[in-house]
C-alpha positions in Angstrom: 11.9 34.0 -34.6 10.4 32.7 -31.6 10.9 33.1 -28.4 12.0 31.0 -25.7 13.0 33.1 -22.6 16.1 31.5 -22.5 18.1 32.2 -19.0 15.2 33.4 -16.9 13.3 30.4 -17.9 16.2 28.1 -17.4 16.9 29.9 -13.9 12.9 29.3 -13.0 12.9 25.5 -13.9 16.3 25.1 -11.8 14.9 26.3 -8.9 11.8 24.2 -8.8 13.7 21.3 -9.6 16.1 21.9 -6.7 12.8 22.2 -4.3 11.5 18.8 -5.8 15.4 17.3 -5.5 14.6 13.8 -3.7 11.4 13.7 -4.8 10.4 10.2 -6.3 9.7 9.4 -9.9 8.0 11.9 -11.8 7.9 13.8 -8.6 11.3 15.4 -9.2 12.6 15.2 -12.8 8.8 16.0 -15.2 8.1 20.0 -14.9 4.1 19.9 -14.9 4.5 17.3 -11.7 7.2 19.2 -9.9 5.2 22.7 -10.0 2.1 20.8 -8.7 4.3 18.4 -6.1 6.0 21.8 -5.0 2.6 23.7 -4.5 1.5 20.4 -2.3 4.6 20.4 -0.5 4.3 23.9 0.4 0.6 23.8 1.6 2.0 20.4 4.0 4.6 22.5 5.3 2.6 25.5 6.1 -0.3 23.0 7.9 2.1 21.1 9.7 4.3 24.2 11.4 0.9 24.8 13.1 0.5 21.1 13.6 3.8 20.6 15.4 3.3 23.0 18.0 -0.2 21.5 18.7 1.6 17.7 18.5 4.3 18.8 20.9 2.0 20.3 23.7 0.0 16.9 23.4 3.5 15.1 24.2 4.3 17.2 27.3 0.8 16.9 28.6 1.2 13.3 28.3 4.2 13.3 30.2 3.7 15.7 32.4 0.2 13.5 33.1 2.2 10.4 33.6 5.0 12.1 36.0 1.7 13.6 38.1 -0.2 10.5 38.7 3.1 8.9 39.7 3.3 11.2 42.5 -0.5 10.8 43.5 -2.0 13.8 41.8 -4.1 14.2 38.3 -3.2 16.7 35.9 -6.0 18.9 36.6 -5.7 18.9 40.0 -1.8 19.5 39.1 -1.8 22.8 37.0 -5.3 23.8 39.8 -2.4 23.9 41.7 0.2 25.7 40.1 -1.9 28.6 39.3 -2.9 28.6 42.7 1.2 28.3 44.2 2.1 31.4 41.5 4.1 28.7 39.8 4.8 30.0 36.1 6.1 26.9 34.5 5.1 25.9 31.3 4.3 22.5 30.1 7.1 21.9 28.3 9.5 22.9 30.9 7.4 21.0 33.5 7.9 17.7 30.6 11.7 18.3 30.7 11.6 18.3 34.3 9.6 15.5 34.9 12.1 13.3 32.6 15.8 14.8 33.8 15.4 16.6 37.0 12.9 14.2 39.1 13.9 16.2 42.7 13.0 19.3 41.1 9.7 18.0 39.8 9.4 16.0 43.1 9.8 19.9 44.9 7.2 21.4 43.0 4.4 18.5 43.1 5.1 19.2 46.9 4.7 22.9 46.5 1.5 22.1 44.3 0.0 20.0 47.2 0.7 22.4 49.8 -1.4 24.5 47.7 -4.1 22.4 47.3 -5.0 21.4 50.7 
């Protein structure tokens, strides 16, 4: 008789099929595609957990960038000057501030140029 490894193999296939669920066409119903669509999807994911974290710190410096120059400083001359006031703010918190809380922001540009000069 041969063999056919009957619930473990049944169990395997489900749960690759319920990793490929929503993938298109072949994608998600043929076995040979979803083992090698999963394996892809899994080497994206993994790349892009490290790319997210580089995207968002691009977005605050942007931001934070924009808010600066509003306020008649650059960015460099900016975070020169937090280091030099003892400020610890991160970027993204500085971001945040710069979009929600301008009168804090305002406070420490001031705080920044006091620094400075």
């Amino acid at each position: 008789m041969r063999t056919t490894y009957g619930a473990a193999r049944r169990r395997s296939k489900n749960r690759l099929f319920k990793r490929a669920k929503g993938f298109r066409g072949g994608r998600g119903s043929l076995l040979r595609t979803v083992k090698e669509t999963v394996i892809r999807a899994d080497a994206y994911a993994t790349r892009d957990r490290r790319r997210r974290k580089r995207d968002f710190r691009r977005l605050w410096i942007t931001r934070v960038s924009a808010a600066v120059r509003m306020r008649g400083l650059r960015y460099n001359e900016f975070i020169f000057g937090l280091n030099k006031a003892n400020i610890t703010l991160d970027r993204k918190t500085l971001a945040e501030m710069a979009v929600n809380d301008t009168a804090a922001f305002d406070a420490v540009c001031e705080l920044v140029k006091k620094a400075i000069s």
